[in-house]
C-alpha positions in Angstrom: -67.0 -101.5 127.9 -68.2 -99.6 125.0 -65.2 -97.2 125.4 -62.8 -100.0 126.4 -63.7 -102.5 123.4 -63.0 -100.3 120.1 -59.6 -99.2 121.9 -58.9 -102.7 121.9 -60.0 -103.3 118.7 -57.5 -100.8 117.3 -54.4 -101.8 119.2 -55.2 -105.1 117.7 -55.1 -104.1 114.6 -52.7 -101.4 114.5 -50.4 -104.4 116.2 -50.7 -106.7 113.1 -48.4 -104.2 111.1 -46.0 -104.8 113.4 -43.9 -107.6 111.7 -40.4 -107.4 113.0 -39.6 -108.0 116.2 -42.8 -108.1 117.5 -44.1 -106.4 120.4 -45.0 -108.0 123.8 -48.8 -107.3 124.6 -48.0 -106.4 128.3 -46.0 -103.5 127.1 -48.3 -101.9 124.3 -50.7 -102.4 127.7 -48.4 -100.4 130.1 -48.5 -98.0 127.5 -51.9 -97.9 127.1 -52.3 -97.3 130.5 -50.0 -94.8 130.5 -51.7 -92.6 127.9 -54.9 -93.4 130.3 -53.6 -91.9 133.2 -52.3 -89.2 130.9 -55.5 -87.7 130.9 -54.9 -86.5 134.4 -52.4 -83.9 133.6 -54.2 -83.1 130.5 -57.2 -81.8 132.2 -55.3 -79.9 134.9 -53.6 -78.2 132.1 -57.2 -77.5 130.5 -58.5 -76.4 133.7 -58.0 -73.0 133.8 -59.2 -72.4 130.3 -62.5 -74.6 131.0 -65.0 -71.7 130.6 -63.5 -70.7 127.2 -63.5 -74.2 126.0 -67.5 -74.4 126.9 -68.7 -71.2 125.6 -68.1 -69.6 121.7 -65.4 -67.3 121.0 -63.7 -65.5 118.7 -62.0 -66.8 115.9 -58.7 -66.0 116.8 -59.5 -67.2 120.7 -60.9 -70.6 118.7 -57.5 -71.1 117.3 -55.4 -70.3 120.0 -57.7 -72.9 122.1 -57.5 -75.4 119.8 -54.1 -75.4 118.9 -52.1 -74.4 122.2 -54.3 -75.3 124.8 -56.1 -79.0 123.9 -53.7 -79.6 120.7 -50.3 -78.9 122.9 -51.5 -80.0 125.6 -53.1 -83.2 125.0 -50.6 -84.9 122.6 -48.0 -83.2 125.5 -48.3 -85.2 127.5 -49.4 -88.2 126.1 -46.1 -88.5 123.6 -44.7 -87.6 127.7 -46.5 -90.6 129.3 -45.2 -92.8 126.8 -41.8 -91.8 127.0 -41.5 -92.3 130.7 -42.9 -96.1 130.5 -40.9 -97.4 127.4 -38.5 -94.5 126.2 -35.3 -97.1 128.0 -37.1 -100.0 127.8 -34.9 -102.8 125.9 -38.1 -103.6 123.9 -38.0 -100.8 122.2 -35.6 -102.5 119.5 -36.4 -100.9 116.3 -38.2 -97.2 115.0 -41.6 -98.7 114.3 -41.8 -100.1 117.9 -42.4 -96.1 118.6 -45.2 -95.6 117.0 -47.1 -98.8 118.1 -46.0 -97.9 122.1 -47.4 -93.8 121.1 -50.7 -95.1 119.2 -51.1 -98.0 122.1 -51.4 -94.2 124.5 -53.2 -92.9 122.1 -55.8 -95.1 122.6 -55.5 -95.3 125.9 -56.0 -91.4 126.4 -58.8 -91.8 123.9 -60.6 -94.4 126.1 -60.6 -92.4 129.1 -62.0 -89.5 127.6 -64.7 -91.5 126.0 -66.0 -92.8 129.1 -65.8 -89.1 130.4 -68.2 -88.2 127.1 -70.5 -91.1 127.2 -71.0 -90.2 131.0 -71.7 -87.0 129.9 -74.2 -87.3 127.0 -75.0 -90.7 127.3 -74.6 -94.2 125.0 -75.4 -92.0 121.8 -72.4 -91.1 121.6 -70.6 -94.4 122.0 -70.2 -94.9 118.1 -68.9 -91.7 116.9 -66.5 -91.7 120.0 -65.1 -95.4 119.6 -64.9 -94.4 115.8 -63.8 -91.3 114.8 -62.4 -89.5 117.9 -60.4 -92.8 118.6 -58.9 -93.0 115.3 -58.4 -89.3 115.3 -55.9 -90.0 118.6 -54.4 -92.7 117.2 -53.4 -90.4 114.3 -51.8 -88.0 116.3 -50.0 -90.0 118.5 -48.8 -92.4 115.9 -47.3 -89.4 114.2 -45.9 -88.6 116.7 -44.2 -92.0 118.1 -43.2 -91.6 114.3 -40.7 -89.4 115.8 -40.4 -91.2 118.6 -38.7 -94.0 116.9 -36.7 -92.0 115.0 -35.3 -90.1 118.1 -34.7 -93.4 119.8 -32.4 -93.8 117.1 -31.1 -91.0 115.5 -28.3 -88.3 116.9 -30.6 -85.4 117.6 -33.2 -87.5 120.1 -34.9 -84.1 121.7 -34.7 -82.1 118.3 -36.5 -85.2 116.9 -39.1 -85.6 119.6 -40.3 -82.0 119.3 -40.7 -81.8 115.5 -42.7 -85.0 116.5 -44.9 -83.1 118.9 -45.5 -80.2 117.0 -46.6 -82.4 114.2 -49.1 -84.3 116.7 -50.5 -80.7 118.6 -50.8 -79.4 115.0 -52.7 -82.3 113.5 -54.8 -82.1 117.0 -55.0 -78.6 117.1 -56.5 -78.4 113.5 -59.0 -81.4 114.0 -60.3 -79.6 117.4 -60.2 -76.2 115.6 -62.5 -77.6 112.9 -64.8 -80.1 115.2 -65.9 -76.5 116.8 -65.8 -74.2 114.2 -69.1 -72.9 113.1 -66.9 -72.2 109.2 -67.1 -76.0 108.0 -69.3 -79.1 107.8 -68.3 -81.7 110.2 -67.4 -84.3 106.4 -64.5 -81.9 106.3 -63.1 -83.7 110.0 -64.0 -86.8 108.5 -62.0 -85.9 105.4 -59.0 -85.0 107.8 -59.2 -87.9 109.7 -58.8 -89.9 106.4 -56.0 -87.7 105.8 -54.1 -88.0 108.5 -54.9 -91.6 108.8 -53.1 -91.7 105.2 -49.9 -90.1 107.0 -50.1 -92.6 109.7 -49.9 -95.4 107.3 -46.7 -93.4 105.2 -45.0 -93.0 108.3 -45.6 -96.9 109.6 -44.3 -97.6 106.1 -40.9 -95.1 106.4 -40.8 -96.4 110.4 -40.3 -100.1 108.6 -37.3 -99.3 106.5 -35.1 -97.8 109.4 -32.7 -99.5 110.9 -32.9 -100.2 114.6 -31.0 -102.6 117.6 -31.4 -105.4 115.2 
C-alpha cells in the first residue's frame, strides 16, 4: 500500500487534465497494469548487466548504463506494454488520450519497482520512492505517449513513436546517469525532475490542441 497509494494519487490527478472525451478508469487501469507487468521484461533485459549496475564504473561504462541499458530499456518496453493494451483500442479517440494511457504505465512500472525497493531497504524509502522516482516515470512515459498520440494520428505512426522513445530513454537515461553519478548533488535530479515535469505539462498542453477521432 505505500507503493500502490501515491501511484494512485497521480493517475488521479494527471486524469483531471483530461477534459475531452474523458477516459474510462478501467482502461487507464489496464494500462497500468500493463506498465506493471512491464517490469518483467525490463529486468530480463537488465539481467545480464546486473553486476555493472551494482558496483562503480567508469564514466563512460556509467553512461552507456544509464542511457542504453536502464534508460532504453525501461521506457522500451513500457511505451511497448502500452501499445499492445490500447494502441487499437476505440478509446483512444484523440492525441492527449496517449499520454494519459503511457503515464497511467508509467505509474504502474513505477509501483512495481517501488515495492521491489521498499523490500529491499525498507519503509525509509517509501517517500522519496512514491515522490520523486514516481513523478520521474510519469515524466518519461508521458513524453513519450506525447508521441504516442501523435503517431495514433499522424501519417508517419512508427517514425513518430521512436522520436517518442528516444525522448523517454534519454530523459531516463540522463536522470539515472545523474541519480548515480558521484559529479553532482542529488538537487540537480530534483532540478530535472522539475524540468521535465515542465515538458510534460507543454506537451499535455500541445496533445490538447490536436485534432483527433472527434
Amino acid at each position: 500500500m505505500a507503493s500502490l497509494l501515491p501511484g494512485l494519487f497521480w493517475l488521479w490527478y494527471f486524469r483531471r487534465y483530461d477534459v475531452g472525451d474523458r477516459e474510462p478508469a478501467g482502461t487507464l487501469i489496464r494500462c497500468l497494469v500493463a506498465g506493471a507487468l512491464a517490469v518483467l521484461p525490463a529486468l530480463a533485459w537488465e539481467a545480464p548487466f546486473r553486476d555493472q549496475l551494482q558496483s562503480p564504473n567508469s564514466l563512460p561504462v556509467q553512461l552507456a548504463l544509464s542511457f542504453l541499458v536502464v534508460g532504453l530499456g525501461e521506457e522500451l518496453f513500457k511505451l511497448l506494454a502500452v501499445y499492445l493494451a490500447i494502441g487499437r483500442s476505440r478509446e483512444f479517440s484523440e492525441p492527449m488520450d496517449g499520454i494519459l494511457y503511457a503515464i497511467a504505465g508509467g505509474i504502474g512500472f513505477a509501483v512495481v519497482e517501488n515495492v521491489l525497493y521498499i523490500s529491499a531497504f525498507g519503509l525509509v524509502a517509501a517517500p522519496l520512492r512514491g515522490t520523486a522516482a514516481v513523478l520521474a516515470h510519469i515524466a518519461f512515459s508521458g513524453l513519450a505517449g506525447y508521441y504516442l498520440g501523435r503517431a495514433r494520428f499522424g501519417a508517419k505512426p512508427m517514425p513518430t513513436m521512436a522520436v517518442g522513445l528516444a525522448v523517454a530513454a534519454a530523459a531516463h537515461g540522463l536522470y539515472d546517469f545523474l541519480l548515480i553519478s558521484p559529479l553532482v548533488s542529488p538537487f540537480v535530479v530534483l532540478l530535472l525532475i522539475a524540468a521535465l515535469q515542465y515538458a510534460l505539462f507543454a506537451a499535455i498542453s500541445r496533445a490538447a490542441k490536436l485534432p483527433g477521432d472527434r
